[in-house]
C-alpha positions in Angstrom: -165.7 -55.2 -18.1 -165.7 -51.6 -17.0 -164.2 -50.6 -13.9 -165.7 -47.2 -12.1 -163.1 -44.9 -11.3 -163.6 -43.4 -8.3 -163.4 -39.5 -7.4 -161.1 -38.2 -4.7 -163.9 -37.9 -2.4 -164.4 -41.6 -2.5 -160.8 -42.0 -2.2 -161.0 -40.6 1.0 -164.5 -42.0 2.2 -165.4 -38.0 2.8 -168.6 -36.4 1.7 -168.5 -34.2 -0.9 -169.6 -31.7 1.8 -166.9 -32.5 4.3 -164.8 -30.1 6.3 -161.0 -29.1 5.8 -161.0 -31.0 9.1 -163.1 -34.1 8.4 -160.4 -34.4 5.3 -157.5 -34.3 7.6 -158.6 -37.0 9.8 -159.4 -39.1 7.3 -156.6 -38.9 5.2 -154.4 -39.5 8.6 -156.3 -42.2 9.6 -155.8 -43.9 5.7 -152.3 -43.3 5.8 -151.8 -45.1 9.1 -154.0 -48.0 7.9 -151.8 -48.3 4.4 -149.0 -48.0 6.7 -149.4 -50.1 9.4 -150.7 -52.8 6.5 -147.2 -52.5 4.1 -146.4 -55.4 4.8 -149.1 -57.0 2.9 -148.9 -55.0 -0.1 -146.2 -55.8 -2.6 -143.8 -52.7 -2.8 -145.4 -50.9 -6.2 -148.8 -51.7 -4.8 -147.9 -49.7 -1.3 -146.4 -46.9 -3.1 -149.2 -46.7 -5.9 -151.8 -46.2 -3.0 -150.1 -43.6 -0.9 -149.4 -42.0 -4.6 -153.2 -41.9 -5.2 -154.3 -41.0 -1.5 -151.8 -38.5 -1.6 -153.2 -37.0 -4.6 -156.7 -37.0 -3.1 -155.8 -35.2 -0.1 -153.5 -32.7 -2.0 -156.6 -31.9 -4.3 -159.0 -31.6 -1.3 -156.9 -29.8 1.2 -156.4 -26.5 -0.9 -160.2 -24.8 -1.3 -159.3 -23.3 -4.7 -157.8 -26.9 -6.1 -161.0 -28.2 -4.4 -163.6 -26.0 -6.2 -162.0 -26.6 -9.5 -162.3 -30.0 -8.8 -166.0 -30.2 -7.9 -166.5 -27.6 -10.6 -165.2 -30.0 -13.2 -166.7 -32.9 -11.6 -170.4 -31.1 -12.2 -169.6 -30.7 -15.7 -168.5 -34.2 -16.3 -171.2 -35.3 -14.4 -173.9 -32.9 -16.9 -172.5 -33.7 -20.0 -173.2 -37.5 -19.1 -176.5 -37.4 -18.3 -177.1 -36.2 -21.6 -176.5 -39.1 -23.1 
């Protein structure tokens, strides 16, 4: 079985049309979540997660990292509709 891998903007449950702002909040908001949850994670799990939110946000948060993002993601998403 195939697992989807999700794109940064799912990630961080943000639109692909969200604001600088609407990333912020929701990458503090997921932070405190994983945070105030560590407990219940096992410690490679918790780290793993902030790893990968982190890398979302960092992605997002600068607008030239973010349109070569979403640049790449629209050619992805072309060449498989293709086939």
């Amino acid at each position: 079985m195939t697992t989807k891998k999700k794109t940064f903007y799912e990630i961080l449950a943000v639109s692909p049309g969200a604001t600088q702002e609407e990333i912020q909040a929701s990458y503090d908001s997921l932070m405190t979540a994983i945070q105030s949850q560590k407990k219940l994670f096992k410690p490679d799990e918790y780290e793993l997660k902030i790893k990968i939110i982190e890398m979302a946000f960092n992605m997002l948060s600068i607008p030239a990292s973010r349109a070569a993002y979403d640049a790449e993601m629209s050619r992805f998403s072309a060449r498989h509709e293709l086939q």
